[in-house]
C-alpha positions as CSV (number, residue, x, y, z in Angstrom):
1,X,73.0,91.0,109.4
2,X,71.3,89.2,106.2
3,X,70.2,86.1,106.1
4,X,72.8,84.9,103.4
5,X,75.7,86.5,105.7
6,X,73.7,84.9,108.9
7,X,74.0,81.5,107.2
8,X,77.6,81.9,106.0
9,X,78.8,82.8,109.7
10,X,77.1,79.7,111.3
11,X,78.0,77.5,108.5
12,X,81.7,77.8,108.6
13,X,81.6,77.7,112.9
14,X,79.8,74.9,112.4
15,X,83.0,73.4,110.5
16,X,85.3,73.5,113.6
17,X,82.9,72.2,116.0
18,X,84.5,69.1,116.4
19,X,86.9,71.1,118.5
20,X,84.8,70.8,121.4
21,X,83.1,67.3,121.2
22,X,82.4,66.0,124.2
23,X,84.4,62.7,125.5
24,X,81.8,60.5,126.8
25,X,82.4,57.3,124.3
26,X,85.0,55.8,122.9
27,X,84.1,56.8,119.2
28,X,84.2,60.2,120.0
29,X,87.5,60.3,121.5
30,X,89.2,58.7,118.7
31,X,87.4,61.4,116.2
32,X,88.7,64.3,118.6
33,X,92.5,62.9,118.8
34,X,91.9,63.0,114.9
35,X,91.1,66.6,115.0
36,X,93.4,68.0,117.2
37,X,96.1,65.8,114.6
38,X,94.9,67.5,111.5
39,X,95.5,71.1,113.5
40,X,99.1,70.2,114.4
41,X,100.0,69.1,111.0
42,X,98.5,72.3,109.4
43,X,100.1,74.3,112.0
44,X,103.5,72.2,110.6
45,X,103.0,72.9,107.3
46,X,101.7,76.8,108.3
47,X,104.7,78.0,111.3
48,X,107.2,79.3,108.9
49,X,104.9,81.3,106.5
50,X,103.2,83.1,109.9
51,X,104.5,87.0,109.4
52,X,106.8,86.9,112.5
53,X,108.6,84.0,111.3
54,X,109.7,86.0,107.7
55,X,109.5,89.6,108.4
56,X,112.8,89.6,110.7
57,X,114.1,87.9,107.7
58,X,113.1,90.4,104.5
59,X,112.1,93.3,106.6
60,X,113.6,95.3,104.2
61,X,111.3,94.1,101.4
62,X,108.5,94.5,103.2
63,X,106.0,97.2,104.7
64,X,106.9,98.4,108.0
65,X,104.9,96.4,110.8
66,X,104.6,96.3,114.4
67,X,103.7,93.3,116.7
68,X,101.0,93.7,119.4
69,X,101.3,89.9,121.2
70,X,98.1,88.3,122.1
71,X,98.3,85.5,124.3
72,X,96.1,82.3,124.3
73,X,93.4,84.1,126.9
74,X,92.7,86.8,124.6
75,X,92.8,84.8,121.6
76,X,90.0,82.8,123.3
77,X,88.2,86.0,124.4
78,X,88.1,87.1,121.0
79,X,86.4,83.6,120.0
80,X,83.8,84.1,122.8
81,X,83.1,87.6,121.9
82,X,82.5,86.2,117.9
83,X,80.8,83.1,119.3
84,X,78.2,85.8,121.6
85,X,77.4,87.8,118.5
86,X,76.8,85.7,116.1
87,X,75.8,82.5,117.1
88,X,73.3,81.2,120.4
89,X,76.1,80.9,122.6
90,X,76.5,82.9,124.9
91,X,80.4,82.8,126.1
92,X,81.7,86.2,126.7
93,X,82.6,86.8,130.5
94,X,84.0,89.6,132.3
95,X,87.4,89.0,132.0
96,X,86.6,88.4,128.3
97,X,85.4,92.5,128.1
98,X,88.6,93.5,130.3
99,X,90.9,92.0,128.0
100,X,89.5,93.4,124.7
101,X,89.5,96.4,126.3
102,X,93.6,96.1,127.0
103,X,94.2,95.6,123.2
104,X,92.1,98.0,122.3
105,X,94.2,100.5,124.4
106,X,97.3,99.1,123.2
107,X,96.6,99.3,119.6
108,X,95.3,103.1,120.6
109,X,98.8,104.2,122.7
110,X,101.2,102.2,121.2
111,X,100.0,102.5,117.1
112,X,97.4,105.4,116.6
113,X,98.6,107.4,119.2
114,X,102.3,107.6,118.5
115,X,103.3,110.5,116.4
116,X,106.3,109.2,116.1
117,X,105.7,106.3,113.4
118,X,103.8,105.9,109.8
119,X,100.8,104.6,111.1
120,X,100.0,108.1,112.0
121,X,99.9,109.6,108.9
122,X,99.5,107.0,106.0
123,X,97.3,104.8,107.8
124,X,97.4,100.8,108.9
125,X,96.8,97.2,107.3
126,X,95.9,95.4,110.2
127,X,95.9,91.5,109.8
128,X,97.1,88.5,112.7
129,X,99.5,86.2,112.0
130,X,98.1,83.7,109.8
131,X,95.5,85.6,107.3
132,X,94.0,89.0,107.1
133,X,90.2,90.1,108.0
134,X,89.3,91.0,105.0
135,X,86.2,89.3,105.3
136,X,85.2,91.2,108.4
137,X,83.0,94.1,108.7
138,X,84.1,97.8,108.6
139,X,82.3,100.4,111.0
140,X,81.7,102.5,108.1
141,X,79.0,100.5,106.3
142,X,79.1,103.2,103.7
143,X,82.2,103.2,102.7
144,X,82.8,100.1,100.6
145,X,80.1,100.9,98.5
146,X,80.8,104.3,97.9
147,X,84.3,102.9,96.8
148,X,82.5,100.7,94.5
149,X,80.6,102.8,92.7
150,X,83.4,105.6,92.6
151,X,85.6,103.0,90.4
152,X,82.6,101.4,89.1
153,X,82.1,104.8,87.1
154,X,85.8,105.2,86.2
155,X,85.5,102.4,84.5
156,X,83.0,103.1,82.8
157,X,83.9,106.6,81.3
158,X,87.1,104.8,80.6
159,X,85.9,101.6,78.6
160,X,81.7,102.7,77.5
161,X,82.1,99.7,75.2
162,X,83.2,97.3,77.6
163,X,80.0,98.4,79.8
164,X,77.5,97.5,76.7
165,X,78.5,93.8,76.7
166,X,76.6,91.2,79.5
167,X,80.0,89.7,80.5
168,X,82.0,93.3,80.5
169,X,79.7,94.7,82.5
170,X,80.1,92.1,84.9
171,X,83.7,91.7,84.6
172,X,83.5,95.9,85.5
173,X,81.5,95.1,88.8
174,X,83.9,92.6,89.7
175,X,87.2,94.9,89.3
176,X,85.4,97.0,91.2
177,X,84.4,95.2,93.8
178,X,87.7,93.9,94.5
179,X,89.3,97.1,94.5
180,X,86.4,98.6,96.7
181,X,87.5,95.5,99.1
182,X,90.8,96.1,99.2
183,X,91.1,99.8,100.1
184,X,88.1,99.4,102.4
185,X,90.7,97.6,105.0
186,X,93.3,100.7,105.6
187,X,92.6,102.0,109.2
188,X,93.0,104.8,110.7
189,X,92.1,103.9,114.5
190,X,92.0,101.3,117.1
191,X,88.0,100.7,116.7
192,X,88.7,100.4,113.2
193,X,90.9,97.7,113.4
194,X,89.3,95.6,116.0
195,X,85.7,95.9,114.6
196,X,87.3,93.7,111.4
197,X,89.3,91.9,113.5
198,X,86.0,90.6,116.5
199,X,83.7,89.9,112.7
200,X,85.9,88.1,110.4
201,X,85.1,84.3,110.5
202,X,88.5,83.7,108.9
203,X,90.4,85.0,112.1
204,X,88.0,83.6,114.4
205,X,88.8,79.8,112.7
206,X,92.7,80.7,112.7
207,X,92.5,81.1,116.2
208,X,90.5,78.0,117.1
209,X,93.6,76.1,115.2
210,X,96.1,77.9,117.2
211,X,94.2,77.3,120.5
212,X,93.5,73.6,119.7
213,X,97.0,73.3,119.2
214,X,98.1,75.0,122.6
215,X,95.6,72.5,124.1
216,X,98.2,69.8,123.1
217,X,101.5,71.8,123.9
218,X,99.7,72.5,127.6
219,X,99.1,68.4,128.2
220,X,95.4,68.9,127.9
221,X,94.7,67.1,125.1
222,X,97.5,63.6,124.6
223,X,99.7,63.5,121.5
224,X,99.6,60.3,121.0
225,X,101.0,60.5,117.7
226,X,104.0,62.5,118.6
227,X,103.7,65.2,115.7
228,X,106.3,68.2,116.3
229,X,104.7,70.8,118.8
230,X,105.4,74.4,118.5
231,X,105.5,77.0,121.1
232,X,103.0,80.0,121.0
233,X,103.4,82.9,119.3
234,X,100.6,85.4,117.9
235,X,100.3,88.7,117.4
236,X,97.8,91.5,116.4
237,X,100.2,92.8,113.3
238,X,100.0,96.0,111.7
239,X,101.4,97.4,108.1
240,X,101.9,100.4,106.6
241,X,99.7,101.1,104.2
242,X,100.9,102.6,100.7
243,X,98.8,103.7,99.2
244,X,100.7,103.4,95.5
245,X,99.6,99.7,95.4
246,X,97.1,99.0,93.1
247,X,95.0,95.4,93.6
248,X,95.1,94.8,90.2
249,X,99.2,95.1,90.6
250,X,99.7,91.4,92.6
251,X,101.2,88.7,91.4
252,X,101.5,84.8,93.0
253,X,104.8,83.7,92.6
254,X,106.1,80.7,93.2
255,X,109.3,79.3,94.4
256,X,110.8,75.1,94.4
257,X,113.9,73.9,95.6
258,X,115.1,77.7,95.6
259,X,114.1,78.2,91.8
260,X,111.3,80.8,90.5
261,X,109.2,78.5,88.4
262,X,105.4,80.3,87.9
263,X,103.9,84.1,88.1
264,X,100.4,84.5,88.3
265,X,97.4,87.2,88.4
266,X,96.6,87.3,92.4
267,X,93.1,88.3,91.7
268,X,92.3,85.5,89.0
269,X,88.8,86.7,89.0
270,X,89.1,89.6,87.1
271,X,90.5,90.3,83.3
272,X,92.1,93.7,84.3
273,X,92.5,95.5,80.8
274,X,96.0,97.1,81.0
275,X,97.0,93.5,81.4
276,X,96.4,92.8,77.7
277,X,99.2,94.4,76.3
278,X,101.9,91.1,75.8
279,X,104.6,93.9,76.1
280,X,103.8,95.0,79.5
281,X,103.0,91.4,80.6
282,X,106.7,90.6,79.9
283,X,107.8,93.9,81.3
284,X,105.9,92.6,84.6
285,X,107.7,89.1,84.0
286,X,111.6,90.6,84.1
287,X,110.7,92.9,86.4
288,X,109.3,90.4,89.2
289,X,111.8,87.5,88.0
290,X,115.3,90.3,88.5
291,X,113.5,91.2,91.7
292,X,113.4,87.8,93.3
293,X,117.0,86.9,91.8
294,X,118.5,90.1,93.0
295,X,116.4,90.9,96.4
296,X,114.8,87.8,97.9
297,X,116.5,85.0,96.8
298,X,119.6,86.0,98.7
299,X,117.8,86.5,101.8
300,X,116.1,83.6,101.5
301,X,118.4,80.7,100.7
302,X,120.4,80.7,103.6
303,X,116.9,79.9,105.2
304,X,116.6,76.9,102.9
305,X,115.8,74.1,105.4
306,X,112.4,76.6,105.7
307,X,112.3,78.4,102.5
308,X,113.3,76.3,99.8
309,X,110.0,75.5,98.9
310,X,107.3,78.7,99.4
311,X,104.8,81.0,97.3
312,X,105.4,84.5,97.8
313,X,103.0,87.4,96.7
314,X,104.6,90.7,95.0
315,X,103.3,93.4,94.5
316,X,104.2,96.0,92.0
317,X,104.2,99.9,91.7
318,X,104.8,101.9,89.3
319,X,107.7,104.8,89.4
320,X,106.5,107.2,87.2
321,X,110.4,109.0,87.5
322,X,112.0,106.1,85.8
323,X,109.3,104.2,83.9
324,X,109.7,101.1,86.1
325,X,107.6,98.7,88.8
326,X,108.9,98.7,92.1
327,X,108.3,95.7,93.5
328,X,107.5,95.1,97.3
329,X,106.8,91.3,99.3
330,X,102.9,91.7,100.2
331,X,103.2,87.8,102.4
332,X,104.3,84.5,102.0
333,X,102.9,81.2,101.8
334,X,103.4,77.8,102.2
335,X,103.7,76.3,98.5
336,X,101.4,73.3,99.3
337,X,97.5,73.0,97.9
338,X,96.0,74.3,100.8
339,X,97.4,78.3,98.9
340,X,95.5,78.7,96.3
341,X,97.5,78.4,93.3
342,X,95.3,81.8,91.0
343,X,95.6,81.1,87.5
344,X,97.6,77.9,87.9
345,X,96.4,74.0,89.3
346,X,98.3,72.3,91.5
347,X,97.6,69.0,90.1
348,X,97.5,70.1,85.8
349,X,100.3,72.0,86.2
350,X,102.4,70.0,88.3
351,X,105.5,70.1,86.4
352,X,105.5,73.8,85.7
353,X,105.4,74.4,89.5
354,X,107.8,72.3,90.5
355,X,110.4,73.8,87.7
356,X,110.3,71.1,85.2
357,X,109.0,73.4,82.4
358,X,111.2,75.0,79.5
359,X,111.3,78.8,81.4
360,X,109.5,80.9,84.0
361,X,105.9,81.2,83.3
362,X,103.5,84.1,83.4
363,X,99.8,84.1,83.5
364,X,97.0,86.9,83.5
365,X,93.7,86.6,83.0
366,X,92.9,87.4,79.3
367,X,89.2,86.5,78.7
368,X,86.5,86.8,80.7
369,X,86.1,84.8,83.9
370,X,84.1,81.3,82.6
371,X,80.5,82.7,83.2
372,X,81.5,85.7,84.8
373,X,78.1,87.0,84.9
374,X,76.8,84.2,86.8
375,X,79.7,85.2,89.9
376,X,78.7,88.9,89.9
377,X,75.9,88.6,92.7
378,X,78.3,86.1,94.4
379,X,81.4,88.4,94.2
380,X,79.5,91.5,95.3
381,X,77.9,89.7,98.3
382,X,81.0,88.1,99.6
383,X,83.0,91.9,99.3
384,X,80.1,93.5,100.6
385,X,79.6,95.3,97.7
386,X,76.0,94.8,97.3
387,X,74.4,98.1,99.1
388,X,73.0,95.9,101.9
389,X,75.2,97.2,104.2
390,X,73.4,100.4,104.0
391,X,70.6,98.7,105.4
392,X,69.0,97.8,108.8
393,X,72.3,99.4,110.4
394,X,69.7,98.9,113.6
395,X,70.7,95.1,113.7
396,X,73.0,93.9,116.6
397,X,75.2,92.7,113.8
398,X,75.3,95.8,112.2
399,X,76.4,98.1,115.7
400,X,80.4,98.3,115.9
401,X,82.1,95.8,118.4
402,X,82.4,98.5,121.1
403,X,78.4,99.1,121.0
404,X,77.8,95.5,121.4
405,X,80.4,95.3,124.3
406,X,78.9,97.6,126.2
407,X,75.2,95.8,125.9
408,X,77.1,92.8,127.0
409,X,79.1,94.8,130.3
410,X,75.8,95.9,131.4
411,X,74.6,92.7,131.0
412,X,77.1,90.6,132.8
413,X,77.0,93.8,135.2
414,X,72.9,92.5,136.3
């Protein structure tokens, strides 16, 4: 591991340490009661947009998924194992090995195994229930870059001109990056799956949230302020993949009081060029607004005390046969300011998300990024994209999880 990515990992654990202050004066007490209160109210705000609570619901405009439950004692082996690699704390136990090794047989015999479903053929988008790790390492260091530099040269063959210019060279890198990213995450096996899944920060803080909040539901920690307590429910999910969807294809869309009121560019970073045509950015607009009124909206409302108010991502493929976008629901999100709102603002655009503007509207990105060339090493970095990972593969950071584990069995073994 670099020293930027070192820093990045121990930065953001250090964010959720208050988790396990200790309770020896008063002042600390009160500022642990405050944590565990800002973890029930986000997990509030966060149950109904968790994939088991929406798939049942618009299965049929979804990918196909299967639920592997994890309970709260491999949830908290997974955060020992993370907090073992990558920081000084040394957590991981016995049982801790054991029950990575159960899920990693699951996901083997009942997934990757099983001729009988999709994952064995078009591959797996493996996520849990909150976010995906898609900030967690792949055990082919390789293959990101290669991906990068494979659509890196597309686009350049495609748009020379583009190239020659500081900020569309830039803007190139970026799309590439992004789309290098994104592909990087189908898997194909259980050692896949769990290698992003044990090295991705953002999963290891969703399920310090979920754990603090179990703490509370189990009477270890007092509610004192009687917020609503929900029971547990996590899962390891995996997706088909498709692998017609193009990044650049996403849009945010967003939904108050059971009214479409805003589109948006997912990836707001990048000025994707076949998104500069007005007539296919209104072809995208009917398209995406017929879809919700026709397909979601009517599974949706008579969910309304949940989904009345919600951001939903779309994403759309093209049908070559017919000339039109096929539209499928990547996830859904809570429509508060914690989801990011892409090429909108939650406080400048107020009105026009909450449906008081004249119609529906649409935003791409259709200038450069504002100093684009300034985010290129940033953007690269943070989709590992930057050919480091092709370097000091020696590094216990670098080894897949399973390597490491077995180090650490021996170890505990002594």
């Amino acid at each position: 591991m670099g020293q930027k990515e070192s820093s990045i990992h121990d930065d953001s654990i250090k964010s959720e340490s208050k988790s396990d202050l200790k309770t020896d004066s008063n002042n600390t007490i009160e500022i642990q009661r405050e944590w565990y209160d800002e973890q029930l109210l986000k997990r509030c705000k966060t149950i109904y947009f968790d994939v088991e609570a929406w798939y049942n619901i618009i299965q049929s405009e979804t990918f196909y998924t299967e639920f592997i439950p994890i309970s709260p004692s491999i949830a908290q082996a997974f955060i020992n194992f993370f907090k073992t690699r990558y920081t000084s704390e040394k957590l991981l136990n016995s049982n801790d090995t054991q029950l990575i090794a159960s899920i990693q047989n699951q996901l083997k015999e009942q997934i990757f195994n099983t001729k009988t479903n999709k994952f064995q053929s078009n591959g797996a988008f493996i996520r849990l229930s909150a976010r995906s790790p898609k900030d967690g390492r792949r055990i082919d260091s390789q293959k990101i870059n290669q991906l990068y530099e494979q659509k890196l040269n597309e686009l350049q063959l495609k748009y020379p001109n583009e190239y020659k210019s500081i900020k569309g060279k830039a803007n190139m890198q970026i799309i590439a990056s992004w789309y290098a990213q994104f592909y990087s995450l189908k898997v194909t096996s259980e050692t896949e799956a769990l290698n992003l899944i044990l090295s991705s920060v953002r999963v290891y803080h969703d399920l310090i949230q979920v754990l603090d909040c179990q703490k509370v539901m189990d009477n270890k920690i007092a509610n004192i302020n009687n917020i609503e307590l929900h029971n547990w429910n996590n899962n390891i999910i995996v997706r088909e993949w498709n692998n017609s969807l193009d990044p650049s294809m996403e849009f945010r869309c967003f939904v108050y009081q059971s009214n479409l009121t805003a589109i948006s560019q997912y990836n707001y970073y990048c000025k994707y060029y076949h998104l500069q045509n007005d007539a296919i950015i209104q072809k995208i607009k009917i398209t995406i607004i017929k879809y919700w009124q026709e397909n979601i909206q009517q599974l949706l409302d008579p969910w309304s005390e949940k989904y009345s108010d919600y951001v939903i991502d779309i994403g759309l493929i093209e049908n070559k046969s017919t000339n039109k976008y096929d539209c499928i629901v990547i996830e859904m999100n809570p429509f508060e300011t914690t989801t990011h709102p892409c090429l909108f603002d939650w406080t400048k655009d107020n009105n026009q998300l909450r449906g008081q503007g004249n119609e529906i509207e649409i935003r791409v990105q259709l200038d450069y990024y504002p100093y684009i060339e300034d985010y290129v090493e940033f953007i690269l970095d943070i989709n590992q994209c930057d050919g480091k990972n092709n370097s000091s593969s020696d590094h216990p950071a670098k080894e897949p999880y399973f390597i490491f584990l077995d180090k650490m069995k021996t170890q505990l073994s002594l």
